[in-house]
C-alpha atoms as a printed R data frame, in Angstrom:
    type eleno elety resid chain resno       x       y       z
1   ATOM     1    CA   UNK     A     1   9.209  17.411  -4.045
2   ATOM     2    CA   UNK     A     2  10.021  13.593  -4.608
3   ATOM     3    CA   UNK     A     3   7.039  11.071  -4.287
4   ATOM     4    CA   UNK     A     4   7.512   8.177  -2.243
5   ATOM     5    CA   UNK     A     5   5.269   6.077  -5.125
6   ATOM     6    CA   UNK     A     6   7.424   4.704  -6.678
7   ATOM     7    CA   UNK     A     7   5.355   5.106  -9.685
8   ATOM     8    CA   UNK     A     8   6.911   8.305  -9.813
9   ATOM     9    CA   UNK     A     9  10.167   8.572  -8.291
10  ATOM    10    CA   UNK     A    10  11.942   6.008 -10.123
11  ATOM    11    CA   UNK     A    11  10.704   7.635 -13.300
12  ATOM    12    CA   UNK     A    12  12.882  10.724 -14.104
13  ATOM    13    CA   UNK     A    13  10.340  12.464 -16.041
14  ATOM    14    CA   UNK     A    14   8.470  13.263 -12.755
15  ATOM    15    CA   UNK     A    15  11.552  14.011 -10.909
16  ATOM    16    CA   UNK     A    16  13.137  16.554 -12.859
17  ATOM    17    CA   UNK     A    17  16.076  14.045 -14.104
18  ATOM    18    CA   UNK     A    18  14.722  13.903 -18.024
19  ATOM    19    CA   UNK     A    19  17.314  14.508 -20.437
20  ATOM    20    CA   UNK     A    20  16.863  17.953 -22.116
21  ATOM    21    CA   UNK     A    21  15.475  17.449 -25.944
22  ATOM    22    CA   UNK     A    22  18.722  17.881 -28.497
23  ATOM    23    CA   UNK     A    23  18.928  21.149 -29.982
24  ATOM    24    CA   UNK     A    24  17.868  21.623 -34.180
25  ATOM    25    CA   UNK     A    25  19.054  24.844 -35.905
26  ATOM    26    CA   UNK     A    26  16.545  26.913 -37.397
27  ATOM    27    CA   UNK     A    27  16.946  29.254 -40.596
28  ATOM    28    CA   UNK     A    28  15.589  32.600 -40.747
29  ATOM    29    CA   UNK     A    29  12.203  31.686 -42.693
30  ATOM    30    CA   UNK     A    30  11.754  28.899 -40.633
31  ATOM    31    CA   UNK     A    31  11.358  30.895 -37.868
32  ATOM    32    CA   UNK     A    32   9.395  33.875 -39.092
33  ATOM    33    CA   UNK     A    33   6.884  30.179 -40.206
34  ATOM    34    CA   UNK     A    34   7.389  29.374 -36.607
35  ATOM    35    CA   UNK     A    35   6.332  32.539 -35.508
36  ATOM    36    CA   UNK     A    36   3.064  33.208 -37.522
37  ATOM    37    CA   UNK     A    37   1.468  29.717 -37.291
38  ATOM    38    CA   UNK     A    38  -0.643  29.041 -34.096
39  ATOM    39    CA   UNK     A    39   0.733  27.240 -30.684
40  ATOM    40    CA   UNK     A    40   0.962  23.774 -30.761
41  ATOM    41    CA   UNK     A    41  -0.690  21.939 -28.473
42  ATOM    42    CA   UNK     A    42   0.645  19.519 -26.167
43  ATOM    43    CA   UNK     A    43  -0.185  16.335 -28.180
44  ATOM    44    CA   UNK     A    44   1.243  18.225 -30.915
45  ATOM    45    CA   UNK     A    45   4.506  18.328 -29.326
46  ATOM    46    CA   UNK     A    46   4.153  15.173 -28.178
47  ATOM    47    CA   UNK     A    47   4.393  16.178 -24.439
48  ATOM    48    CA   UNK     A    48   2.626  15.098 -21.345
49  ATOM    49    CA   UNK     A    49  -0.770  17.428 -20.451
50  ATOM    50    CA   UNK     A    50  -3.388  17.567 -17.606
51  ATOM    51    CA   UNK     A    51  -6.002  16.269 -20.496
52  ATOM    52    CA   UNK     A    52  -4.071  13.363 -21.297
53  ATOM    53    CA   UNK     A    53  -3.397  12.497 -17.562
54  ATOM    54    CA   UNK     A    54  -6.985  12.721 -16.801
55  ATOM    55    CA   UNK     A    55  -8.266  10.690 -19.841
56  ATOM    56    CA   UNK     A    56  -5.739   7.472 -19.221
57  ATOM    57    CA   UNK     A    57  -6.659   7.641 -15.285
58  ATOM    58    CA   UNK     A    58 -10.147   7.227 -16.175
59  ATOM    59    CA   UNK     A    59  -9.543   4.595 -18.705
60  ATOM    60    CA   UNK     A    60  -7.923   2.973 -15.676
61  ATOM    61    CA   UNK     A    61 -10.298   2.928 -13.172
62  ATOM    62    CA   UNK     A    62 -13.042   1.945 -15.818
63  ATOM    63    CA   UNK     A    63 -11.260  -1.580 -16.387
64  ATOM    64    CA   UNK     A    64 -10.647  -1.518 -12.203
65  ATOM    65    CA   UNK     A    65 -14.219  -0.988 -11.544
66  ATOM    66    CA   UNK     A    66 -15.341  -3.646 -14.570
67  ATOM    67    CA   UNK     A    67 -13.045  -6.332 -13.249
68  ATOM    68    CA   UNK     A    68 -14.193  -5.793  -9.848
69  ATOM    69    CA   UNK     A    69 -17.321  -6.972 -10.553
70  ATOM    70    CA   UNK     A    70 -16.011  -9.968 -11.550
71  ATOM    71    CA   UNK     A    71 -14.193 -10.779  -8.478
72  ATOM    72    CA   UNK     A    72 -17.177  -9.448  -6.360
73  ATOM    73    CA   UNK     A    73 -18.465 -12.998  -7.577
74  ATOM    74    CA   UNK     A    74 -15.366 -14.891  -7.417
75  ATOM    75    CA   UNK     A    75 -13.813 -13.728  -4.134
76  ATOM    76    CA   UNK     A    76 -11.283 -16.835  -4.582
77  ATOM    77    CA   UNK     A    77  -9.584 -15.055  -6.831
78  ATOM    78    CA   UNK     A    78  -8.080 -12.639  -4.012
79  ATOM    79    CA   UNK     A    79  -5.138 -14.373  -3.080
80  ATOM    80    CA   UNK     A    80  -3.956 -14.959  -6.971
81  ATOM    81    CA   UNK     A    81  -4.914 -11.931  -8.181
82  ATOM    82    CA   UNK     A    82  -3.052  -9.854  -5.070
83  ATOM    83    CA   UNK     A    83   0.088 -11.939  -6.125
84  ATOM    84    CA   UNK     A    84  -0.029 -11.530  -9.373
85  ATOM    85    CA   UNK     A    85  -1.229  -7.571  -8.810
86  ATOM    86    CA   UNK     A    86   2.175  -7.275  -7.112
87  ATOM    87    CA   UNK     A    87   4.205  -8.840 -10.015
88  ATOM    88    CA   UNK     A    88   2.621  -6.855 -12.650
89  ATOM    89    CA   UNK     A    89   3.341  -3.512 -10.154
90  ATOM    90    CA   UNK     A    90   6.925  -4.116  -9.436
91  ATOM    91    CA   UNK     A    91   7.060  -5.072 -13.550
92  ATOM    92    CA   UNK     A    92   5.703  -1.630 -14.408
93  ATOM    93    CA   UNK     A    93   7.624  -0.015 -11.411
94  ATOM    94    CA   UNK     A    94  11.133  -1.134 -13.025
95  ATOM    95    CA   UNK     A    95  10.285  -0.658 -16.845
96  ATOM    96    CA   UNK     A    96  12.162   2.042 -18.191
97  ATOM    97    CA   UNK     A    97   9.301   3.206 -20.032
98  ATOM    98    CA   UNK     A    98   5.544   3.053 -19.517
99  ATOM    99    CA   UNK     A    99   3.548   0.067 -21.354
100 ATOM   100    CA   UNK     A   100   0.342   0.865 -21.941
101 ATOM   101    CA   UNK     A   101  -0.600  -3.373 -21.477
102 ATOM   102    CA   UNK     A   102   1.063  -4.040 -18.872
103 ATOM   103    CA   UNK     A   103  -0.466  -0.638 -16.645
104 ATOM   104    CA   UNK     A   104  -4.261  -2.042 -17.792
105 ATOM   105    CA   UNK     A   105  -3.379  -5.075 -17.399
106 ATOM   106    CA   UNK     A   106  -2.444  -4.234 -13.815
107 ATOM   107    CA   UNK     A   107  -6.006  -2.083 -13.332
108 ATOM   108    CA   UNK     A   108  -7.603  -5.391 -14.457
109 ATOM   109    CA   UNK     A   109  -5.988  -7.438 -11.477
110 ATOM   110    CA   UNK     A   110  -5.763  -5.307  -9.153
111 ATOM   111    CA   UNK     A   111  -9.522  -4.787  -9.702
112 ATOM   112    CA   UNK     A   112 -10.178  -8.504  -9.388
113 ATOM   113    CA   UNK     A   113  -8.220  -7.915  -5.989
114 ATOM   114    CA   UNK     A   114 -10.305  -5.261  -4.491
115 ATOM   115    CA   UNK     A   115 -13.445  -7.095  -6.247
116 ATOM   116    CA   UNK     A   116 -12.766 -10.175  -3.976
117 ATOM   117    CA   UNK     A   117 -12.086  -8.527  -0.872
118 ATOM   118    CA   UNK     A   118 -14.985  -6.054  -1.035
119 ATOM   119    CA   UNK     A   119 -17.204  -9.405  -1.337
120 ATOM   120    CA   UNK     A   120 -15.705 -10.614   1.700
121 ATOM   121    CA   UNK     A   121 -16.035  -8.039   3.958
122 ATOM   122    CA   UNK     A   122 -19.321  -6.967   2.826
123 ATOM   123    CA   UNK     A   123 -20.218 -10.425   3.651
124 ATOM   124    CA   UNK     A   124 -19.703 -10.010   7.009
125 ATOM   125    CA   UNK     A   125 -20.024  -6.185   7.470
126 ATOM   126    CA   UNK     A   126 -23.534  -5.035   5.076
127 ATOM   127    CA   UNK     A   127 -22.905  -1.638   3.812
128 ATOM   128    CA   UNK     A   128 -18.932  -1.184   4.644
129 ATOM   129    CA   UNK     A   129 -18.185  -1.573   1.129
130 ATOM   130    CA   UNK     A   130 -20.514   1.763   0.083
131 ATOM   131    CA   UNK     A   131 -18.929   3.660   3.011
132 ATOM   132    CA   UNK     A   132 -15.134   2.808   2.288
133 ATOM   133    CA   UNK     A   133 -16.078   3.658  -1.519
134 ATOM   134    CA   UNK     A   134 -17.739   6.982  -0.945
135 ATOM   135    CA   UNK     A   135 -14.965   7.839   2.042
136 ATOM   136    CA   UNK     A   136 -12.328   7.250  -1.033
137 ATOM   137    CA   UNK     A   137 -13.852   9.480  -3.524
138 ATOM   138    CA   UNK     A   138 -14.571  12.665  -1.004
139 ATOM   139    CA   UNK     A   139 -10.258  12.075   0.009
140 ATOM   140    CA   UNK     A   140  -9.775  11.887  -3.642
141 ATOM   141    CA   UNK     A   141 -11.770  14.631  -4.338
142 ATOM   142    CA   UNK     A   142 -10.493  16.678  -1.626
143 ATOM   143    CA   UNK     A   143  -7.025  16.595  -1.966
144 ATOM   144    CA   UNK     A   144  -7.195  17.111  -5.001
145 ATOM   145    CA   UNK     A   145  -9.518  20.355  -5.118
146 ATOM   146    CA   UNK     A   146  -7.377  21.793  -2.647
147 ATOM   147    CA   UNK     A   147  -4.074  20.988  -4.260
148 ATOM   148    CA   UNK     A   148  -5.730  22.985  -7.483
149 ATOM   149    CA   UNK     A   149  -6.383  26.033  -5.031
150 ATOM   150    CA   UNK     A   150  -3.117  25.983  -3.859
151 ATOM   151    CA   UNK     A   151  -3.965  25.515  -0.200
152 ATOM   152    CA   UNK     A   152  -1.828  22.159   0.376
153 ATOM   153    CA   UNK     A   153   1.402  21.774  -1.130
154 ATOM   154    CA   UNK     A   154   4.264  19.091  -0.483
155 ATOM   155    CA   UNK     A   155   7.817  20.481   1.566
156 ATOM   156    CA   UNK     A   156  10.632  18.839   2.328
157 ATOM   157    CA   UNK     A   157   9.607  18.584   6.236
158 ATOM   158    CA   UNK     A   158   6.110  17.288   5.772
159 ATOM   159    CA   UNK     A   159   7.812  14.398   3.412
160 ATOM   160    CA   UNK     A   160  10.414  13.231   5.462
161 ATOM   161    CA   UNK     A   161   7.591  12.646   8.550
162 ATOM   162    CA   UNK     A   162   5.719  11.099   5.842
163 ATOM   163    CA   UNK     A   163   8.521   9.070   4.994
164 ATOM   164    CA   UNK     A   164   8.898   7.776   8.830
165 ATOM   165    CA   UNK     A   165   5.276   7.339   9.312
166 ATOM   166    CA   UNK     A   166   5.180   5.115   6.390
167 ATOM   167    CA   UNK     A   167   8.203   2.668   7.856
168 ATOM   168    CA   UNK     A   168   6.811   2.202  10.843
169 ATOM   169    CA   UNK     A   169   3.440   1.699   9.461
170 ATOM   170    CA   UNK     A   170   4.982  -0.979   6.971
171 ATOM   171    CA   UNK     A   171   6.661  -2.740   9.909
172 ATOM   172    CA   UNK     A   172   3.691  -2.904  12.056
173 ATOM   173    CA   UNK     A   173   1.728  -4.427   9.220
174 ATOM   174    CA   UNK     A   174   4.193  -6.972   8.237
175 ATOM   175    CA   UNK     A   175   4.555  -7.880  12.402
176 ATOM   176    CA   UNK     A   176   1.044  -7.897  12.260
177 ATOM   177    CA   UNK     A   177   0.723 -10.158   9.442
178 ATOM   178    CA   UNK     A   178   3.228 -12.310  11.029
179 ATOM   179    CA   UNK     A   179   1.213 -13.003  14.196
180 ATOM   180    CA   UNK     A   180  -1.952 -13.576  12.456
181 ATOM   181    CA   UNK     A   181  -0.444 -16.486   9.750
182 ATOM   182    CA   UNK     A   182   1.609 -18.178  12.434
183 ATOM   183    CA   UNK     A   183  -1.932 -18.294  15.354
184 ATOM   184    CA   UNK     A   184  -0.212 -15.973  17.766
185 ATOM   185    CA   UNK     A   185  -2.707 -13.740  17.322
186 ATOM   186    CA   UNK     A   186  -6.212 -15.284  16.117
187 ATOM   187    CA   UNK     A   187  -8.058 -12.215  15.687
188 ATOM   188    CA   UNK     A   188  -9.445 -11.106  12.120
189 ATOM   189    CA   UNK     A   189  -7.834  -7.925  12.307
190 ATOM   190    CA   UNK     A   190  -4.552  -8.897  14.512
191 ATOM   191    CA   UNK     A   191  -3.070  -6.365  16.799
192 ATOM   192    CA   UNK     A   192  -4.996  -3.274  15.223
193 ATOM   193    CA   UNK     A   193  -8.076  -4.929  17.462
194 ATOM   194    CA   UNK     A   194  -6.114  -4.351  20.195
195 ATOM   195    CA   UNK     A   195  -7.375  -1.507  22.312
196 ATOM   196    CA   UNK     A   196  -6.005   1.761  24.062
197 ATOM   197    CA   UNK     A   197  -8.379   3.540  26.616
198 ATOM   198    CA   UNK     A   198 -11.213   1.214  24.627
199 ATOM   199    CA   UNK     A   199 -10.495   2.726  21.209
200 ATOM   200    CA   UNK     A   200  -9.065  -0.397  18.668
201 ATOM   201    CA   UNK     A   201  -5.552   0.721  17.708
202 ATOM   202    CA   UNK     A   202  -7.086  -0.228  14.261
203 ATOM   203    CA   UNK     A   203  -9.071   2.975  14.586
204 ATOM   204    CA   UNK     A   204  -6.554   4.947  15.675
205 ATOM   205    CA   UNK     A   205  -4.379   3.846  13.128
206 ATOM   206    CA   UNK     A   206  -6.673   4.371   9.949
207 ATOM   207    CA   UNK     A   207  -7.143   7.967  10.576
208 ATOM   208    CA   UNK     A   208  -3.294   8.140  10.500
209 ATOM   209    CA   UNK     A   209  -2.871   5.638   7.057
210 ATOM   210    CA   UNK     A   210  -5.701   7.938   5.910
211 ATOM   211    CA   UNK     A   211  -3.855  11.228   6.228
212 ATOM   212    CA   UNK     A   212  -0.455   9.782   4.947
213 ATOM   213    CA   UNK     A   213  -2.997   7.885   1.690
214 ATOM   214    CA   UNK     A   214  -3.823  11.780   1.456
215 ATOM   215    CA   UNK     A   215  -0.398  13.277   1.759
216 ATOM   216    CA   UNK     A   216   0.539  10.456  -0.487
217 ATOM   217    CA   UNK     A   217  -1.981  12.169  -3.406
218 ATOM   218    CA   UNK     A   218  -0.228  15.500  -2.910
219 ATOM   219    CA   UNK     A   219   3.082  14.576  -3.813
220 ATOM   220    CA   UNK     A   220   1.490  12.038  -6.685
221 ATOM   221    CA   UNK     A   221  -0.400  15.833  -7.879
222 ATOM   222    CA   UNK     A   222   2.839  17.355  -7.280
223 ATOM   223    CA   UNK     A   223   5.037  15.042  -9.758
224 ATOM   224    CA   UNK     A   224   2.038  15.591 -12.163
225 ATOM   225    CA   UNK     A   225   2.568  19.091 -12.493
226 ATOM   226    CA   UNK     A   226   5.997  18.942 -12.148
227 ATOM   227    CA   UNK     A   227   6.245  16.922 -15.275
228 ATOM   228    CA   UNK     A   228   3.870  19.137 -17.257
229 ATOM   229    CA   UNK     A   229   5.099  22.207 -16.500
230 ATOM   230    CA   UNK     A   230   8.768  20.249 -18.185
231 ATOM   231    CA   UNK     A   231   7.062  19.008 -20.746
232 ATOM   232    CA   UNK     A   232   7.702  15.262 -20.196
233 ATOM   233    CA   UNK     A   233   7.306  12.873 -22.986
234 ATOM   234    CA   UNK     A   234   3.539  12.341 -23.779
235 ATOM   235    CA   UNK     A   235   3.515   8.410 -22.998
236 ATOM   236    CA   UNK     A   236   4.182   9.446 -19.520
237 ATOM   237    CA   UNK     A   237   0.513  10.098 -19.102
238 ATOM   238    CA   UNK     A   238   0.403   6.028 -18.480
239 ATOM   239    CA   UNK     A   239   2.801   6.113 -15.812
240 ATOM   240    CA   UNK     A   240   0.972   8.982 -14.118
241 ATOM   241    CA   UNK     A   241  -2.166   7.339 -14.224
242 ATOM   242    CA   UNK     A   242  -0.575   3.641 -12.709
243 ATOM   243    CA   UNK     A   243   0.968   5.896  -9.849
244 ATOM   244    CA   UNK     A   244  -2.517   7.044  -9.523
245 ATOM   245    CA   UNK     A   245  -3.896   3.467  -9.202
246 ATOM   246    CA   UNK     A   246  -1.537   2.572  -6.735
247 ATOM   247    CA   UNK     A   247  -2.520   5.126  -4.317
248 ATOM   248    CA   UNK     A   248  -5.830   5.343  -4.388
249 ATOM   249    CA   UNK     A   249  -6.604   1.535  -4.387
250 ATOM   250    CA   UNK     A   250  -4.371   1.597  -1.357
251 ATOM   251    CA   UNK     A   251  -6.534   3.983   0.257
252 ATOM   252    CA   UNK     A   252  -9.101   2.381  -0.144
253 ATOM   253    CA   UNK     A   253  -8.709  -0.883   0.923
254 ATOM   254    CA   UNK     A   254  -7.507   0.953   4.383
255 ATOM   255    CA   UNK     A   255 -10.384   2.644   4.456
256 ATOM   256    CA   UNK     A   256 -12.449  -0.870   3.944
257 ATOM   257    CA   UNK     A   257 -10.665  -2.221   6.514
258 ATOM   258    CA   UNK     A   258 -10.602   0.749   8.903
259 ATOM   259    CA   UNK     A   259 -14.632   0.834   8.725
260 ATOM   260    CA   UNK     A   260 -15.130  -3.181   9.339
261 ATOM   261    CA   UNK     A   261 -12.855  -2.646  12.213
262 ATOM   262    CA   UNK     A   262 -14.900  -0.116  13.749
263 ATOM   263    CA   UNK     A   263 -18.058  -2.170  12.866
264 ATOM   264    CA   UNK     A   264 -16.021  -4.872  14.609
C-alpha cells in the first residue's frame, strides 16, 4: 500500500518500482563456495534491514531532541527555522537518492522548530509540552506494536478515506491560517476555537488529525517492510528514517496544539 509521505512514495524503493539488480553468471565451484559459506547478512549485501532503519531513526531524533533544546531558549528562531525546515524537506523529498547531511541536517531544524514552539506554548499553557510529548510516544509506540502483531494493516479503502481526510484537513488549515494573518479571525487558535454543542472544533478535530498522524505511521511501517522484504539498497535506511521524522514531528505538534486548545 502507497504512503501518502512523500518520504516514501516518491522513492521507488518503498514502492515496489526499484529496478531489479543485473544478473552475474556463476560457474559451478562458485556456487558449490556459495553454497557452503554462511548467509550474508543484510549489510553484507548491502541491502536495507529493520537494524539499520532503527539505528539511523534514532540517530535522528537524538540531533531533533539536542537542537530542541536550543530553540526551547531561542523561541525566535521558529519562524526561520519552520522555513528553512520546509526547504530542506522538499530538498530531501525530490533528491533522487538519500543524503545522509541533508536528512540530519533537516532533524537539526526541524528540532529548532518544535524547540521554539514548545517554549511558547508552555509559556502560556505549564505542563502541555510533557503531555503532547508523552501522548506522541504511547501513538508511536502503539501503532507500531500493533503493526508488529499484525492487528492493523494498511488497504486500499482505509487509504483513500485517509487520503480525503487529509485534503480537507489541509484546506481547513490553510483557510484557517488565512483568517488569522489577515485579523478576520483574532483568536490564537482561529476557527478550531470555534465551538459545536460547546466542544471547540479544535478538539474535535485533533482526535481526527490524531487517528490519520496514526494511520499515517501504518503505511510509513508498511513501506518499511515492504522495502526489506525487496531488499532495497542499504542507504535507503536514511530515507526511511526522514519519512519517519516527518510524521511523527507532525503528530506531535497537533497533539501540542490539540492539548493547549483544550486548556484554552
Amino acid at each position: 500500500m502507497a504512503s501518502n509521505n512523500p518520504a516514501f512514495s516518491r522513492n521507488p524503493a518503498f514502492n515496489g518500482k526499484a529496478p531489479a539488480a543485473p544478473v552475474t553468471p556463476i560457474s559451478a565451484e562458485g556456487l558449490e563456495t556459495m553454497y557452503d559459506a554462511p548467509s550474508a547478512t543484510p549489510a553484507q549485501t548491502g541491502r536495507i534491514s529493520y537494524d539499520d532503519v532503527i539505528v539511523k531513526t534514532a540517530l535522528n531524533f537524538v540531533v531533533l531532541v539536542a537542537f530542541a533544546a536550543i530553540g526551547w531558549n531561542v523561541p525566535v528562531l521558529a519562524l526561520p527555522a519552520a522555513l528553512i525546515g520546509f526547504g530542506l524537506a522538499m530538498v530531501n523529498i525530490f533528491k533522487k537518492q538519500p543524503s545522509p547531511p541533508l536528512i540530519l541536517l533537516y532533524s537539526a531544524v526541524e528540532g529548532l522548530f518544535i524547540g521554539a514552539v514548545s517554549s511558547v506554548f508552555e509559556a502560556r499553557y505549564p505542563g502541555v509540552v510533557v503531555q503532547a510529548v508523552i501522548a506522541t510516544i504511547c501513538v508511536f509506540a502503539v501503532t507500531l506494536v500493533l503493526f508488529a502483531f499484525g492487528k492493523v494493516r494498511a488497504s486500499k479503502r482505509a487509504t483513500k478515506i485517509f487520503l480525503i481526510a487529509m485534503i480537507g484537513y489541509l484546506v481547513f488549515s490553510l483557510v484557517n491560517v488565512v483568517l488569522i494573518v489577515t485579523g478576520v479571525n483574532q483568536n490564537a487558535f482561529g476557527l478550531s476555537s470555534a465551538t459545536i454543542f460547546g466542544i471547540p472544533i479544535g478538539l474535535i478535530l485533533g482526535v481526527l488529525v490524531t487517528l490519520l498522524a496514526a494511520y499515517s505511521l501504518v503505511l510509513d511501517f508498511d513501506q518499511i517492510q515492504r522495502a526489506v522484504k525487496a531488499g532495497a539498497p542499504r542507504n535507503q535506511s536514511w530515507s526511511a528514517a526522514f519519512g519517519l521524522v516527518v510524521t511523527v514531528v507532525w503528530l506531535y505538534l497537533e497533539l501540542l496544539r490539540f492539548f493547549a486548545i483544550a486548556r484554552n
